[in-house]
Structure formats: C-alpha cells, structure tokens
C-alpha positions as CSV (number, residue, x, y, z in Angstrom):
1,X,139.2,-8.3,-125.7
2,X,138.6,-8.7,-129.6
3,X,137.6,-5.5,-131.7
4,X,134.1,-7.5,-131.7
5,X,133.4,-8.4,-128.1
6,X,134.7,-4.8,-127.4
7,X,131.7,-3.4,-130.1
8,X,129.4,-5.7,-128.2
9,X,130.7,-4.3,-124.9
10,X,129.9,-0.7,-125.8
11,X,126.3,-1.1,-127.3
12,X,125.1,-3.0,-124.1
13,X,127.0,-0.4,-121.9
14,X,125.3,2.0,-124.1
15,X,122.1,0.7,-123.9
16,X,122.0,0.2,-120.4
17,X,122.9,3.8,-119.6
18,X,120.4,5.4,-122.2
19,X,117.6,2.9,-120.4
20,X,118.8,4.6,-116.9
21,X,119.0,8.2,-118.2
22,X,115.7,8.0,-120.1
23,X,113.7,6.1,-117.8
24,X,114.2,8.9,-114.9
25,X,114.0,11.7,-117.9
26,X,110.6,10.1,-120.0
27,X,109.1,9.8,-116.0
28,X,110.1,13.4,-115.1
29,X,108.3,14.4,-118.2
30,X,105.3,12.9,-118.0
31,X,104.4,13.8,-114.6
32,X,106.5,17.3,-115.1
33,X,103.2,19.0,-115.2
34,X,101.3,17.6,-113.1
35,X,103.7,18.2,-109.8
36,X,104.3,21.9,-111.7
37,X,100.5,22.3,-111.2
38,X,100.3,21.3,-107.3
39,X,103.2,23.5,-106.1
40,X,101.7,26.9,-108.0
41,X,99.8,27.0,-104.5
42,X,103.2,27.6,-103.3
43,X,105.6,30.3,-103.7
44,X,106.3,28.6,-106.5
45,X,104.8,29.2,-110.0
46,X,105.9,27.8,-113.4
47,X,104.9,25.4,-116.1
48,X,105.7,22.0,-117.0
49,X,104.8,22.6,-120.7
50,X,106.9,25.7,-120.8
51,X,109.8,23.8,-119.3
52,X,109.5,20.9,-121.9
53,X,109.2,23.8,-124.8
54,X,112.2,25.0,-123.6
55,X,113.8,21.4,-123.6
56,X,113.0,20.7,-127.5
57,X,113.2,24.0,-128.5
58,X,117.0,24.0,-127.3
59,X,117.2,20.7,-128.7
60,X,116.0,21.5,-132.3
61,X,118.4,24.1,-132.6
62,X,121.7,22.0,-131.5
63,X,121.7,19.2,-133.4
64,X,122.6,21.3,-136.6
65,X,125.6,22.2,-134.7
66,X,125.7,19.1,-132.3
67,X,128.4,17.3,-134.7
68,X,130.9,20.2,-134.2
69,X,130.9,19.7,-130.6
70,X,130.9,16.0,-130.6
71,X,134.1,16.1,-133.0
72,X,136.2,18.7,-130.6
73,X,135.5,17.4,-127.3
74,X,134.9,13.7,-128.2
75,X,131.3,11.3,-127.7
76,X,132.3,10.0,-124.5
77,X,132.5,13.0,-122.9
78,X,129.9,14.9,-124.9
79,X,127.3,12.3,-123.6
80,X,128.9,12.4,-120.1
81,X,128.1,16.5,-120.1
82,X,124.5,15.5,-121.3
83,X,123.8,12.6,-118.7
84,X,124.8,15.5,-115.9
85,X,122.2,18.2,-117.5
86,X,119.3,15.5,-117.7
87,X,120.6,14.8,-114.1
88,X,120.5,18.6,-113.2
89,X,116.8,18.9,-114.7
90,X,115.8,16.2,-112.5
91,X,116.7,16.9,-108.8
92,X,115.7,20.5,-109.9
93,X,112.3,19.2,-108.8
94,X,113.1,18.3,-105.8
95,X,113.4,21.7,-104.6
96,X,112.4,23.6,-107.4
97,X,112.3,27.5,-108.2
98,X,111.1,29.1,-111.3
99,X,114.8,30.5,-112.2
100,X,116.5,26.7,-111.7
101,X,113.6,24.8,-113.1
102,X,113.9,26.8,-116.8
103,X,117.7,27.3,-116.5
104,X,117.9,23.9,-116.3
105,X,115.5,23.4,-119.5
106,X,118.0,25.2,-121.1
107,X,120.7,22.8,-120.3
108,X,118.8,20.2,-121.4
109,X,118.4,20.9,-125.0
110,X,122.4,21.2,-125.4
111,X,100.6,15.1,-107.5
112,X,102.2,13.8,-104.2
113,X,102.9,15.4,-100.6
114,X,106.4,17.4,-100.2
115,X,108.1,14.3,-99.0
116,X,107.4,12.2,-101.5
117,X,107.7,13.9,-104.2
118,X,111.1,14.8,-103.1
119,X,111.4,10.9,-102.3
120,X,110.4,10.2,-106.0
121,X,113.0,12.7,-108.2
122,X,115.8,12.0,-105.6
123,X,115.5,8.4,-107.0
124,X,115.0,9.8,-110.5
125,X,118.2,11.7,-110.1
126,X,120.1,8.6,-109.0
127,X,118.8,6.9,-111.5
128,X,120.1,9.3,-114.0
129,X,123.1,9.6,-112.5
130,X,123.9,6.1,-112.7
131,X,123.7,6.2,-116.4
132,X,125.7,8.8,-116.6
133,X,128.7,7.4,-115.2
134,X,128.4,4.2,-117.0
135,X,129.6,6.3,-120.1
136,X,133.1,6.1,-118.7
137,X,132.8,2.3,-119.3
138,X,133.0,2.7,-123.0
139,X,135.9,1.7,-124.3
140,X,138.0,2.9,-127.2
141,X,138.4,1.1,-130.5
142,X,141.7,-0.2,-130.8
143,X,143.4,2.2,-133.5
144,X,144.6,0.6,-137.1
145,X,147.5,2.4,-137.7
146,X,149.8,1.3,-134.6
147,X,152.7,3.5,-134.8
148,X,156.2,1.9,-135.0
149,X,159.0,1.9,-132.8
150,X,161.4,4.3,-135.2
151,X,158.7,6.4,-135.6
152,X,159.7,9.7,-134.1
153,X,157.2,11.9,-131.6
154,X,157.0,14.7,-134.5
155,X,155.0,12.4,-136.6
156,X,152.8,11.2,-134.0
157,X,151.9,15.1,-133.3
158,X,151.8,15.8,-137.0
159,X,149.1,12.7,-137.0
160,X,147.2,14.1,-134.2
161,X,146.4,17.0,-135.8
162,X,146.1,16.1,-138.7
163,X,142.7,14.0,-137.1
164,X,141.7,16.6,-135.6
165,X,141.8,18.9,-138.5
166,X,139.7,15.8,-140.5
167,X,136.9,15.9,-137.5
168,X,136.7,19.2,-138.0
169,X,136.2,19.0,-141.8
170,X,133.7,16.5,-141.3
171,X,132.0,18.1,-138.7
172,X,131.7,21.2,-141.1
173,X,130.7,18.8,-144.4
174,X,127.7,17.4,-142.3
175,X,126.4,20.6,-141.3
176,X,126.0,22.0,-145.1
177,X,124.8,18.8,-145.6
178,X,122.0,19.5,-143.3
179,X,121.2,22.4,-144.7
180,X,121.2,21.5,-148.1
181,X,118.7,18.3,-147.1
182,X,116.7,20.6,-145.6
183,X,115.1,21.9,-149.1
184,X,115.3,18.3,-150.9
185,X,111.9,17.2,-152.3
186,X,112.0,14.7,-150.4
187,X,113.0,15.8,-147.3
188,X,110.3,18.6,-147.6
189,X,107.6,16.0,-147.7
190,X,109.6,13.5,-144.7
191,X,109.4,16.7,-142.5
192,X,105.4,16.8,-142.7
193,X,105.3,13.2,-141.3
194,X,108.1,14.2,-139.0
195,X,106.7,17.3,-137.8
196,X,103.8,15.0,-136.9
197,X,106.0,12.9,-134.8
198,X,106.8,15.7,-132.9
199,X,103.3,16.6,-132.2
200,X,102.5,13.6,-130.8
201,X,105.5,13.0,-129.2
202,X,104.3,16.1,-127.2
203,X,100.9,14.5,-126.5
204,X,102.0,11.3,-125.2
205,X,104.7,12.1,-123.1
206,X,103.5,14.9,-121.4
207,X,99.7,16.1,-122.2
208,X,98.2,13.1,-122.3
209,X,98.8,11.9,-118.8
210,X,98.2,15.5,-117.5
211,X,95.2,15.0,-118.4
212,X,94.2,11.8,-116.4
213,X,96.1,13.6,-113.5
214,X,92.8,16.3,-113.9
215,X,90.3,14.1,-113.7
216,X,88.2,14.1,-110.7
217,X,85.9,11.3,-111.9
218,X,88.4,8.6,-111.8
219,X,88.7,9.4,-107.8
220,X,91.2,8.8,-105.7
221,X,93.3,6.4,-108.5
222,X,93.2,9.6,-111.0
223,X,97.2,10.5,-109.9
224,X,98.6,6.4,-110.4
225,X,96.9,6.1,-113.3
226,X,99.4,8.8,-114.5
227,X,102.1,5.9,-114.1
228,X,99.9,3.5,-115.3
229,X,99.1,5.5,-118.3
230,X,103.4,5.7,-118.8
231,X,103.5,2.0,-118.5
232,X,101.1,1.2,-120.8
233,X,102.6,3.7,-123.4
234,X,105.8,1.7,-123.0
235,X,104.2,-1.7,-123.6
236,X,102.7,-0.1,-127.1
237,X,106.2,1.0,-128.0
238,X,108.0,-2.3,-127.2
239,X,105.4,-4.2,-128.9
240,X,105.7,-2.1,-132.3
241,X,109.1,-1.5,-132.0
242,X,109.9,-4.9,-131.7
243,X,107.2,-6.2,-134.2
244,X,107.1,-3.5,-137.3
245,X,111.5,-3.2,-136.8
246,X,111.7,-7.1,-137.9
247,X,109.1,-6.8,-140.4
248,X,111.1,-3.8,-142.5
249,X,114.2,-6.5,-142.9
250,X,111.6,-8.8,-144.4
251,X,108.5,-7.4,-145.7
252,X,107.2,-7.5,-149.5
253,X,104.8,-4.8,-149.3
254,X,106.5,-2.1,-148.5
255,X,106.6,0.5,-145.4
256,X,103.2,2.2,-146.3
257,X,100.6,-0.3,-144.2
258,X,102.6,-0.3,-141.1
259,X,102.6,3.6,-141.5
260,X,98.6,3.5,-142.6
261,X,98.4,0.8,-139.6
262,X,99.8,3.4,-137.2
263,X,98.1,6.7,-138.3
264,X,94.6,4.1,-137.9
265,X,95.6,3.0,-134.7
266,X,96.4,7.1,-133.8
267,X,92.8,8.6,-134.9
268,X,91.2,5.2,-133.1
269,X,93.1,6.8,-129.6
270,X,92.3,10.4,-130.7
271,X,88.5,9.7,-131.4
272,X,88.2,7.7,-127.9
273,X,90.4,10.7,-125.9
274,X,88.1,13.3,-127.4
275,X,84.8,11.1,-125.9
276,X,86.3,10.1,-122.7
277,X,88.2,13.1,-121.3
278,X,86.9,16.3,-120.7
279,X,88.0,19.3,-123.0
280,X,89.8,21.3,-120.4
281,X,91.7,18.6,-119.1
282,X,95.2,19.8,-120.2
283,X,94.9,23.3,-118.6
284,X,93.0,22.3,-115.6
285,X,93.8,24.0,-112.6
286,X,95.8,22.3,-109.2
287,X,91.9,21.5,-107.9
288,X,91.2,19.4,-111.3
289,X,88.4,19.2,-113.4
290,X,84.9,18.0,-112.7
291,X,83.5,18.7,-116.5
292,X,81.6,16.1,-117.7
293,X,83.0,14.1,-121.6
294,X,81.1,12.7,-124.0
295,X,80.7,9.6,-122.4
296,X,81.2,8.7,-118.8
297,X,85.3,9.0,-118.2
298,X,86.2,5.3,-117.9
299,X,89.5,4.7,-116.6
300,X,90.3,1.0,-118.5
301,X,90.0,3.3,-121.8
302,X,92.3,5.7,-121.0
303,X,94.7,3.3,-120.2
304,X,93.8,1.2,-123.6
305,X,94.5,4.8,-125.2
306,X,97.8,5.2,-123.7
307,X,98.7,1.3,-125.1
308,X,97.1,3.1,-128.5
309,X,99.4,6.0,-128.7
310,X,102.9,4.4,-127.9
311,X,101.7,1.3,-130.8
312,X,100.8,4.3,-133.2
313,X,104.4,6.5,-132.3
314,X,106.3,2.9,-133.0
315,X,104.8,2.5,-136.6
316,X,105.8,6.0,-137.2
317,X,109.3,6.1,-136.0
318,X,110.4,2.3,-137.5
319,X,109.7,3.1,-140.5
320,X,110.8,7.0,-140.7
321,X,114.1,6.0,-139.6
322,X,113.8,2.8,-141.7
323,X,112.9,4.6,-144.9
324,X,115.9,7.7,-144.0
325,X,118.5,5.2,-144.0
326,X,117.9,3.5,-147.1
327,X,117.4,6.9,-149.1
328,X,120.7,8.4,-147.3
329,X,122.4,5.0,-146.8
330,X,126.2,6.5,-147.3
331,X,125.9,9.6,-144.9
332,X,122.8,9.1,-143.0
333,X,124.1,11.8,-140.1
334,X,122.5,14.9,-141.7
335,X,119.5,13.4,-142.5
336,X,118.8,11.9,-139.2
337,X,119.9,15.6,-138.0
338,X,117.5,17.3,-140.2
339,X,115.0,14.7,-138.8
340,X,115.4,15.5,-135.0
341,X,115.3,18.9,-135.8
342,X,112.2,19.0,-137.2
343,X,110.9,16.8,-134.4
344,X,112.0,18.4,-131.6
345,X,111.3,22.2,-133.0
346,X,107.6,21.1,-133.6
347,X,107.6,19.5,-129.9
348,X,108.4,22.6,-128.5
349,X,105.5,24.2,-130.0
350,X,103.5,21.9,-129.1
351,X,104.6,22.2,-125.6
352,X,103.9,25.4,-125.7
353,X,100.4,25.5,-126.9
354,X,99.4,23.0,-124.3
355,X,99.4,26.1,-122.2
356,X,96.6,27.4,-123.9
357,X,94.8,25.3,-125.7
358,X,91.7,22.7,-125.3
359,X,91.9,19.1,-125.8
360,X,89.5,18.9,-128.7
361,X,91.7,21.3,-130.2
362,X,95.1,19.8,-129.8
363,X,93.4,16.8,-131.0
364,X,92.5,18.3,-134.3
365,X,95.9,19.8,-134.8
366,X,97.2,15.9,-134.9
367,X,94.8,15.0,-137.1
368,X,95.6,17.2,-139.6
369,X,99.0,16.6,-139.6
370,X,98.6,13.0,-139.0
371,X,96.7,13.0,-142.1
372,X,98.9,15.2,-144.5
373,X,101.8,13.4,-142.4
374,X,100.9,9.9,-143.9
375,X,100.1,11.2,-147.8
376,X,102.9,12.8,-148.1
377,X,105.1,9.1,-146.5
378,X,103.5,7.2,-148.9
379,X,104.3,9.5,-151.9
380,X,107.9,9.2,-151.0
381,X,108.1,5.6,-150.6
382,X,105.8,5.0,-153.9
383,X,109.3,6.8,-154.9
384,X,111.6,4.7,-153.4
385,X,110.3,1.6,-155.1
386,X,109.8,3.4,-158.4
387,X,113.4,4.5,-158.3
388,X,114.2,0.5,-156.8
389,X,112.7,-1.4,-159.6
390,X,114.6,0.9,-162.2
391,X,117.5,0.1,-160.2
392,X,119.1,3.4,-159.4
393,X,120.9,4.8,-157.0
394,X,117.9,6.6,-154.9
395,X,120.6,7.4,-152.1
396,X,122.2,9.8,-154.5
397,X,118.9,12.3,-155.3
C-alpha cells in the first residue's frame, strides 16, 4: 500500500471509529440526565449534570498535559485507553451506582423501564466498543530513514532514543507554548467566543433535551422527543458544517457573517426556548413539570429549536477553528489546546450550574457571552485582514 492510500486508510478508519465512539457518547449525554433523574426513586441518587461537570472539568485540565502522554505511550494506544473509558462511562448506566457513575466521569476527562434502559446502554457500550478496537486498524507510516544492512544494532538503539528524547522535547515545547498563548491579545479575546462555545455546548447536549424530557404538556411523546431533539441537532450541525467549512476556502467577505449568522440564528432559538418551555424545566423533578410557558409548549418548535442550536454551534466552531489555524498556521497544537481548554473548563461549569439554575437564567448567561463572544471574534479577524493586506506574517504575533 502507497504512503497515500495508507493516509487515506487511516482517516476513514479514523473517522469511522470517532462516529462509533461519539455516537454512543453524544447519546449517553444527552439523555444522561434524564435516566439520572428516574432512578433517584431508587437506591440510587446522583446527577447527570454533575457527571458531565466532572467529564469536562477533567477534560480541560489534560489537554495542557495531554501531548506528554501521547508522545511516551504513542496515539494509537493513547486513543485505544480513551475508547475503553468512554466505553466504561457507558455500561456504567446499565447498572449504575453513585461511586462507579462519577469514578467513571473521572476517567473520562483523561426515561425508560429497567429493561430497556439496560437494553439501550448495552447497545451504546457495543457501539463504543466497536470503535475502539478499530484503532488497532491504523496503520504506521512507513519510516524515511530505512536503516541499512551494515548498520550495526548500537545505532539503531542510539536512534531510538534519540526519538524518543525529541517527543519528549516537543511534548515539553508545546506545553509552554500553551501557556504562553494563553495571555496573547489575541487569544484573550478567542477565549471569550470560546468560552461561549462551551456554554452552549453544555446547553445542547445535555440541558436542552432535559428539558423536553420534563415536559408534561407534550404527553406521552415528551421522552422520544428527547431523541428527536438529538437528531435534529445533528441535522443543524451537518448542514453548517458542511455548508459554512466550504465557504471559508472560498469566501471574499470574511469569517465575521457566518459568525454574525450563527450568534442570529442562536438568540432566534434562545428567544423561542425561553417562550415555549417552562422556567423550571432543567431542574424538574423525576414526576416532570406541569408549569405553564409563555406560550402553549409546542412540540414542532422545540424540535425547530434543536435544528437552531446545532446550525448556530456549526457557524461558531468552522470558523473558530478556521480562523486558529490561519493565525497559528506553523504550530497550531497549542492553540487548539488552549482552545479545548477553555471550552471544556467553561462546559463543566455550565454543567454544573444546570443543577441549580432556571432556564430563563441559563439563557441569559449565553446571551451575554454570545454577545461579548461575537465582538470580540470580529475584532480579531478585522485584525487578521488588517495584518493580510499589509502582508505580514500574522502567524508570528
């Protein structure tokens, strides 16, 4: 197999396990709370927010030192280790006590009757498992230096180390780097819009369809539209993804309207979630919630607002992770790490306000960050194509 075909091999094996791990993960999430909330009848009692906290908050902190690990042990292995805690977090449910279920949350960041829910995360698990093990289909890159014949077994030990000690260096070089992106002007003012990523993030893949899971007014439907709501959220993050990632290769005017475009499409969702669902939807108890919105809870809306907030997340993340790897084009590692730090450290919070607070309120929080979130994009990028049309090297600030 060619160098190429064998580059091509690993991205689609890649891609196919990330869809297997994630799809089981994304569906544990979103329904996390919702089955959390039916067995606190039980002997059991626990939070699906709290366990998704724990998840990002775990999460935020390793991927400053994420690198390290990755350069002693290897990727192939280091994802193989991660597909088997996602795995762990998922059949966790199928039997779950409060010890196991936030152990496993730790692991991670390094509804229905008995029977079917157990029916429903065994399948999950499998799922996840599957992807795992399609990690050990990756194959190495072919090496350019091929050792010859006369070569004596000294120097290929010397060479081995000699790697090793380089992965280590470079592991060590990317963390300062980290840290020293961290207090970049720029990065400062990337982190607001990413801090708001991670709010929503928070919203979308876990409140929001907690809170069609609470309402009593949709009827009997109110638990399948939880699945509905996931789908629906998919569809709007396919669509943008997909749309907005092949307009950045080609597009005139900028990043700034998709990112205006999204934060539009985001307060549209917001406005109709805060009329259609009822305030203490997120924190409703086991029983549900009979409060009354602003307007009669309609089903088809909260569905269109699911479609809403996966379009808005996809505007957002193109053209963040668009607009990172043109300013840090040479050694885009440590800014994607300051990124998903930031991300996943104001996700945990998030999580773990959903405890306690009201819709409305949650709601506002994203405003406000959606709204400083998106000024302080658009200064950055005015930037960028200040800094392009003098022709400098903007990848070297």
């Amino acid at each position: 197999m060619s160098p190429e075909s064998k580059k091509l091999f690993n991205i689609i094996i890649l891609g196919i396990a990330f869809m297997f791990m994630f799809t089981a993960f994304q569906t544990c999430g979103n329904v996390a709370q919702t089955v959390i909330r039916s067995l606190n009848s039980t002997d059991f009692h626990g939070s699906g927010y709290t366990s998704m906290a724990i998840i990002y908050g775990v999460f935020s902190a390793s991927n400053l030192i994420t690198p390290s690990v990755v350069a002693i042990v290897g990727p192939q292995l280091s994802m193989f280790a991660s597909g088997l805690f996602y795995s762990m977090y998922i059949a966790v449910f199928i039997q779950p006590f409060p010890w196991s279920f936030y152990t496993a949350s730790v692991f991670i960041g390094i509804a229905a009757a008995e029977s079917d829910r157990r029916t429903v995360f065994i399948a999950l698990t499998v799922i996840s498992l599957v992807g795992t093990v399609l990690f050990f289909l990756i194959r190495k890159p072919d090496s350019e230096n091929v050792l010859g014949e006369d070569e004596s077994s000294d120097d290929q030990d010397l060479e081995v180390n000699e790697s090793a000690q380089n992965n280590m260096t470079k592991a060590v070089d990317a963390f300062k780097k980290s840290l020293k992106l961290c207090v970049t002007k720029e990065m400062l003012l990337l982190s607001i819009t990413t801090a708001y990523t991670g709010l929503e993030l928070t919203f979308f893949s876990g409140v929001y369809g907690t809170c069609i899971g609470a309402v009593n007014k949709f009827g009997t439907e109110e638990k399948s539209l939880i699945g509905l709501s996931g789908i629906f959220i998919g569809i709007g993050e396919i669509l943008g993804g997909s749309l907005f990632g092949l307009l950045s290769k080609n597009n005139r005017f900028g990043r700034n309207p998709v990112v205006l475009l999204g934060i539009l499409v985001h307060f549209t969702a917001f406005y109709l979630i805060f009329l259609n669902m009822p305030a203490d939807a997120p924190i409703a108890p086991v029983e549900g919630t009979d409060s009354s919105a602003y307007i009669k809870s309609s089903k088809e809306v909260a569905v269109f607002c699911s479609f809403l907030l996966g379009l808005g997340d996809s505007c957002f993340n193109t053209q963040l992770l668009s607009i990172l790897g043109f300013l840090y084009s040479e050694d885009s590692a440590p800014a994607f790490a300051v990124f998903k730090f930031v991300q996943s450290i104001c996700a945990a919070v998030a999580f773990f306000y959903s405890n306690y607070l009201l819709l409305h309120w949650q709601l506002l929080v994203m405003v406000i960050f959606g709204f400083f979130g998106t000024v302080s994009f658009f200064t950055v990028e005015w930037e960028a194509a200040a800094t392009v049309a003098r022709g400098s090297d903007y990848g070297s600030i």
